[in-house]
N, C-alpha and C positions, 0 to 999 in steps of 0.2 A: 534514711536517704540512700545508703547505699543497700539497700535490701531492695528498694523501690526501681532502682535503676538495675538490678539484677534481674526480678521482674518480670521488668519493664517488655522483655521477649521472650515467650516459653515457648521458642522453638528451636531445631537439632542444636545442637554444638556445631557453630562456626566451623570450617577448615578450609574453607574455600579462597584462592587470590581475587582479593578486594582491588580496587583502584590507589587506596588511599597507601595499603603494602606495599602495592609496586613503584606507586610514587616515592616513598620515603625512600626505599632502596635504590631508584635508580637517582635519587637526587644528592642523597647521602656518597655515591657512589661517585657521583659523574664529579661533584667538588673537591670528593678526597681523594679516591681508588685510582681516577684515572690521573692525576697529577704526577702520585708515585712512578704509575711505565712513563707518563710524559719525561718524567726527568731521569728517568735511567737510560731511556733510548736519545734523548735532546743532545747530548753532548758528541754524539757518535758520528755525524753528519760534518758538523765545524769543527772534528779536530784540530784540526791541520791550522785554520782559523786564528782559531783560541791558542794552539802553539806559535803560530805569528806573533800575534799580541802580545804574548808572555817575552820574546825574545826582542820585539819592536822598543816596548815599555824599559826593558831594562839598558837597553842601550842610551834609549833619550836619559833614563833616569842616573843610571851609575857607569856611562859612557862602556860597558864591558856586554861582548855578547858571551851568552849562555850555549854549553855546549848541546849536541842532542839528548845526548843523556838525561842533562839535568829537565830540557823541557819533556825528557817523558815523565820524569820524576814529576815536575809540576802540574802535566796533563791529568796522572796519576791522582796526583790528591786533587785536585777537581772532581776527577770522577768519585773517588771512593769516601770526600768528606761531606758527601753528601746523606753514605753508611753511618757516617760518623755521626752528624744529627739525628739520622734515624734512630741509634739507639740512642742518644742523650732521649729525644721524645718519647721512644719505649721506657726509658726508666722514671718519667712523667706520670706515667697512664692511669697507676694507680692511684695515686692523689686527685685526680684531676678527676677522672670519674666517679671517684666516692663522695668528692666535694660538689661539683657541679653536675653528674649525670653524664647522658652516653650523648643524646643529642647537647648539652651543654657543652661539653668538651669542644663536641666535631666545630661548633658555631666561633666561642671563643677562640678557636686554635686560626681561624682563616687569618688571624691580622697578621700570622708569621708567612704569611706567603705575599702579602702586600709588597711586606718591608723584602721580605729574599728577591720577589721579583722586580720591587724599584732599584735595587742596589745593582742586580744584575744587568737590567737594562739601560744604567747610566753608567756602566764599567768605561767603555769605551770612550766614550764622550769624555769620562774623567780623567783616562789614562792611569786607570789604579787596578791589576790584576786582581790585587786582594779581592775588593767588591765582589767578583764572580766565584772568589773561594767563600768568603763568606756570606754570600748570597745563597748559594748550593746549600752549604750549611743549615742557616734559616729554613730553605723550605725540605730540606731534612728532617730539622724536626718536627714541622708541621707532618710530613706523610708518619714518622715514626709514629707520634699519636694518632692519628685518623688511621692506621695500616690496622692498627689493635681496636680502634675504639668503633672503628663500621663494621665487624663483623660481629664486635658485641653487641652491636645496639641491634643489628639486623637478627640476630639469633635469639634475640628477647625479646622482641617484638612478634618473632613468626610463630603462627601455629605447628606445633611438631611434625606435620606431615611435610610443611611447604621451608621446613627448616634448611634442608638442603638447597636447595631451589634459589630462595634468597642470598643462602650465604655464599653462590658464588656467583651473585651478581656481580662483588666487588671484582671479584678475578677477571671480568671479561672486561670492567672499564680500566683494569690494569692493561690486557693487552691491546686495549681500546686507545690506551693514553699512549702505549708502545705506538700501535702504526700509526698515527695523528702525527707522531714525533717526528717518522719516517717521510711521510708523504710531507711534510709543510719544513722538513729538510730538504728535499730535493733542490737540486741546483735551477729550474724553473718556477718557484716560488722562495720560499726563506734560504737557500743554502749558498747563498752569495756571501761574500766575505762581508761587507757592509752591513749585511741583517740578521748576524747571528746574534747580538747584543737582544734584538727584537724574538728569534725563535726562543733566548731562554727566559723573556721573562712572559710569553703569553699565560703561563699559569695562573695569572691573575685573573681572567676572564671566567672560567670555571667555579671560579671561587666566590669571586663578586654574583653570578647565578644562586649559587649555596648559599649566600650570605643572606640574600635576599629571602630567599623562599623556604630555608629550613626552619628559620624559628615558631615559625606556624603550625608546625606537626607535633604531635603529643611526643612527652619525653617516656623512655622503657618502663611499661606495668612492671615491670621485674624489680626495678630499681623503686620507683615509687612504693610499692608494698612494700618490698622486704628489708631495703635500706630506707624508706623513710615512712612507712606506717599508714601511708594516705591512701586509705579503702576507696573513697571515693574518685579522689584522681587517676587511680588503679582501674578502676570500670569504667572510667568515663578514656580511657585511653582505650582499652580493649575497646570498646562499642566504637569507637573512630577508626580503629583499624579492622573489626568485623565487620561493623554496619548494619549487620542484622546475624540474627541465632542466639541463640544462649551461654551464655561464656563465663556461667556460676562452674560448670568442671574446670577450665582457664584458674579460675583465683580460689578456688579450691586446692589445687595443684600445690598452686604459689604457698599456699598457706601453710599446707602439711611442710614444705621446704621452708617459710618461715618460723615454721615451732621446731623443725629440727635445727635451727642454727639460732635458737632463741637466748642461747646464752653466749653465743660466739659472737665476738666483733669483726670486722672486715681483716682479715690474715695479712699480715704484712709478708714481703717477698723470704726474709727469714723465716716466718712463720711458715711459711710452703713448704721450703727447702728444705725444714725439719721434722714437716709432720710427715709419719708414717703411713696415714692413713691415706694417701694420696702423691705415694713413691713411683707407683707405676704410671700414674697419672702424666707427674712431672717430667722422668723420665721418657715417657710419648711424643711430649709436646718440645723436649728436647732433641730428641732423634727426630721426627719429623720435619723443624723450622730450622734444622742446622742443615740435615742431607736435602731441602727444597734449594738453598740456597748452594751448598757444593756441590750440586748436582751438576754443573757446569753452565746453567743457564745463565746467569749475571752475567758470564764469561761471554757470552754471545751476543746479549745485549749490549753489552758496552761494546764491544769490537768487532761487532757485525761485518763493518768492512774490511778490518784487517783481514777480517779469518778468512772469506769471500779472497780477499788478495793472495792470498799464500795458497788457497786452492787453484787459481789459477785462473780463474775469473778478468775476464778485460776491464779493465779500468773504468770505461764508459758505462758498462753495465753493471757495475756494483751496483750502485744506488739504486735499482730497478729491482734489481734482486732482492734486496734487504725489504723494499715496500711490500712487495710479493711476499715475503715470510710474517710481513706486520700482519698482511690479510687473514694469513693461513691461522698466525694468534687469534684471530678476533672468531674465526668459523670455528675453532678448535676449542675455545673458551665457551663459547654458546652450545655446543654440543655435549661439552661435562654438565654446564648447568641443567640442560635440561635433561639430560640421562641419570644425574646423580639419586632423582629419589626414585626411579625405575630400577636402578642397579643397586646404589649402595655406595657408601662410603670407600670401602676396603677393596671392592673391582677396580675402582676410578687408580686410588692410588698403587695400589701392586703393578695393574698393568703398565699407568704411566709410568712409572720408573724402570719398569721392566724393557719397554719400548726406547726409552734414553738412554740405557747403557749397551741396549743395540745399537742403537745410532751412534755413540761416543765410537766404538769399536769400527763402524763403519767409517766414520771422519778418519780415524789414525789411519785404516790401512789405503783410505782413499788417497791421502795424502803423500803418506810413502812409495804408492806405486803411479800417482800421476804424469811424472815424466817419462815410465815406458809403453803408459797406457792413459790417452788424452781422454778417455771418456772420465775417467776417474774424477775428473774437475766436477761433473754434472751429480753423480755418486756423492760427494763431498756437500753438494748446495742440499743434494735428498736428505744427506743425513742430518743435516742442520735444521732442517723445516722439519726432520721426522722430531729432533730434539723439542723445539720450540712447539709442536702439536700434542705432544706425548705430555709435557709440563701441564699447558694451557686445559689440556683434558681435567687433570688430575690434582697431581701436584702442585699448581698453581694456587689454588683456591682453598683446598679440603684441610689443610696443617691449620689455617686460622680459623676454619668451619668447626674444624675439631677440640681445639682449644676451650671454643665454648662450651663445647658438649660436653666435656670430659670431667669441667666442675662445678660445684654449685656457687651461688649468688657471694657467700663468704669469699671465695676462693678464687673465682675469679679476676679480678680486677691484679694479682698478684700473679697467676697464671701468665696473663696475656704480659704482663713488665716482662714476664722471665723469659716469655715467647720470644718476645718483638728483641728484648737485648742477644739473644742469641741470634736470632735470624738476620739484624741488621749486624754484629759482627763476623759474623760469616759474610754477609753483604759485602761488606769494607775488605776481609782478606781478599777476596776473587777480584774485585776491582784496584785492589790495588799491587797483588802480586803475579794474577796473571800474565800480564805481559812480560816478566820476567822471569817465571813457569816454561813460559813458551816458547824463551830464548832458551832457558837452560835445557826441556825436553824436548824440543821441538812436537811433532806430533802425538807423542805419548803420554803427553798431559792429559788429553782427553781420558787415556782406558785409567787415570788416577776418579778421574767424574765417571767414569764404568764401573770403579769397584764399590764407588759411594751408592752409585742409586741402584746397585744389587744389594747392597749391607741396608737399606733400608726397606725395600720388597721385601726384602727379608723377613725384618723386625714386623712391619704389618702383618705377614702372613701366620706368624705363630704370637704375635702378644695383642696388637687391636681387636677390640669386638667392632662387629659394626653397630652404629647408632642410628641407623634410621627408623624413626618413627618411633625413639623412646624420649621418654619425659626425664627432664635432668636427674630426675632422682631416682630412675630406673637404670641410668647408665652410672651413675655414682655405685650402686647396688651392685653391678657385673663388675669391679676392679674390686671388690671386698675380699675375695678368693686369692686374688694376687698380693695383697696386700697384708694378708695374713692377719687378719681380724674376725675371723668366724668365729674362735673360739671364748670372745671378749664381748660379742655382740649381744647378748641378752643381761639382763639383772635377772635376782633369784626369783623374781615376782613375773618373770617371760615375759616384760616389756624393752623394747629396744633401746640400746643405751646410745641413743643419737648423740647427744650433748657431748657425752666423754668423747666419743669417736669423731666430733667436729662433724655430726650429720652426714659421715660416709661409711655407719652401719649396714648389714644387709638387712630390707625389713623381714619381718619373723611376726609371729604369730604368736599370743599369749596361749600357757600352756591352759 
């Protein structure tokens, strides 16, 4: 059967974007990817709102009002436990996709945004604060799993040329999810004191789309073959997502990466952490998903208007501003996508970051010299969008693009836990301590997010290769050198000792 169905087409090797790719990607995308900016930018519009309510509730309930402190303390964990769920989810991932698969996970995960967004949009009606803390919560953990498990499913699914290209599709419906937040905040549609209960729970509508239309799509040839051995369901997913060409090099590929991990079971996040063979690796995807996140961007997302305020910005026009920066995310984000497999991995990210700790350095002295020089306010708004455009290019998207890249099919699913726990608690520091950062430094917080995303340009520029347009088992093979296994890699008989090495051998050549 599955000889027949390979066949079935002897013509080029597939590499071309199908319909059936772009669909799974933008659908995968639009229910999970863009929930996550929904809910990091949602809350930023009805602060003030939502601090009402917290201080209204406690006086009807324990007759005492709460000072400003404490409702920033409380605004605070609104925002930031939302980081909170994100990684409890991230440290999900890997169970849940070894057990259920990549499209399985994404499908089963939508009922935690039902419940987060019924609870949030009957706060008010209930007069229960909590519901909104633990509503955020909820769809926390929802993005935590879907933030890890759509750029696996999209990176196992795509043929290695169009590998880039896909995987940051998620990145653009992130800042996609960003200005939707913005614009349906504004004080001429949701940003009334009455309809903030209604802007946080619309994330249920994206979802309910997803729920509908994703379980019709083949689950990842990756996963089927190597984690569950089905040759058949293996091809018949490839030919749905090429539709025509030959796609015996495809599950040949897969295969050779199947008999290298023929004796290895799926690594648990200990097993990562200790194997050797995949030091540099780990290390990558930890400087990468820490510095995306202290880069200072979270910081801007959440307090978009404060920051806008303290620049000196008129009150009337915050909100206009902010929507204006959503836009610039969303052109900014389409722009890495489609550049990344023309340039590369390693342009996207050096420059992005390189460009953000310009801009950090322009926000501080923007702001220290705007009282003796008024244009500086306009300098301050540049630097912000140049922040938010430099990210979106780059950084944005490529840490979780890379993740994939960097392991194979064993290793993975433990990778992206270790990613996503790192990335959403670094999430949760910046949202929860900046605002108190930026009482104690005032402007000079920022050149702290200047030194971070120079010590990361950094680290790209002398230790990432780039991966474009290699197959997992050929960028597994370029970290072997750093890794210090060359000397281990052959048996006396000059066969490659995949097995002992966890399948992150260099291949070699029988003498």
């Amino acid at each position: 059967m599955a000889e027949e169905l390979l066949l079935e087409n002897d013509a080029k090797h597939s590499t071309h974007l199908t319909k059936p790719l772009l669909a799974v990607a933008f659908l995968a995308s639009f229910g999970s990817s863009m929930l996550y900016g929904y809910n990091l930018a949602v809350v930023n519009s009805p602060a003030q709102y939502i601090k009402d309510f917290y201080n209204e509730t406690m006086i009807e309930t324990y007759d005492w009002s709460p000072d400003e402190k404490l409702l920033t303390v409380l605004y605070s964990l609104t925002v930031s436990i939302f980081a909170i769920g994100g990684m409890t989810g991230a440290l999900l991932v890997g169970k849940l996709v070894t057990k259920y698969g990549r499209k399985g996970t994404l499908v089963r995960a939508t009922v935690l945004v039902f419940i987060g967004g019924a609870l949030m949009g009957s706060s008010r009606a209930c007069r229960m604060p909590a519901m909104v803390i633990v509503g955020r919560f909820i769809t926390g953990v929802h993005s935590g799993i879907s933030l890890s498990v759509v750029p696996m499913y999209l990176g196992e699914i795509a043929p290695k040329n169009l590998r880039g290209f896909l995987g940051l599709v998620p990145s653009i419906h992130i800042c996609l999810g960003v200005f939707i937040a913005q614009v349906l905040g504004l004080h001429e549609l949701l940003g009334k004191e009455e309809h903030w209960p209604l802007l946080l729970s619309l994330v249920v509508f994206p979802t309910l789309v997803q729920l509908m239309l994703l379980p019709w799509f083949p689950e990842s040839p990756r996963y089927l073959l190597i984690d569950k051995g089905d040759v058949d369901a293996t091809i018949a997913a490839l030919k749905w997502y090429r539709l025509k060409g030959n796609i015996q090099a495809e599950v040949e590929e897969m295969q050779e990466e199947q008999r290298s991990l023929s004796s290895i079971e799926t690594i648990s996040v200990r097993g990562l952490l200790m194997d050797r063979c995949v030091r540099w690796q780990v290390i990558t995807i930890a400087v990468v998903n820490v510095g995306m996140q202290l880069s200072g961007i979270d910081a801007i997302w959440f307090y978009t208007n404060d920051i806008f305020k303290n620049a000196g910005i008129p009150e009337p026009y915050i909100q206009y501003t902010t929507v204006g920066t959503g836009a610039i995310e969303v052109i900014s984000g389409m722009l890495g996508c489609f550049t990344i497999e023309r340039l590369g991995r390693r342009p996207l990210m050096i420059g992005g970051f390189l460009f953000m700790a310009f801009c950090c350095v322009g926000i501080t002295l923007s702001i220290l010299f705007q009282a003796q020089l008024s244009f500086m306010r306009y300098i301050s708004v540049g630097c912000v969008v140049g922040i938010i455009a430099g990210f979106c290019i780059g950084p944005a998207g490529v840490p979780f693009l890379i993740t994939a890249e960097l392991f194979k099919q064993s290793h993975r699913p433990a990778a992206y836990t270790v990613a996503g726990c790192l990335n959403w608690l670094s999430n949760f520091t910046i949202g929860f301590v900046f605002p108190f950062l930026e009482i104690a430094t005032g402007p000079y917080c920022y050149l702290i997010f200047c030194a971070i995303c120079l010590g990361v340009a950094i680290y790209t520029i002398f230790v990432i290769p780039e991966t474009k347009n290699k197959t997992f088992m050929e960028i597994s093979q370029m970290f072997a050198s750093k890794n210090n296994i060359l000397k281990e890699e052959l048996t006396p008989n000059g066969h490659v000792k995949l097995a002992v090495m966890n399948g992150y051998g260099t291949l070699g050549q029988p003498d």
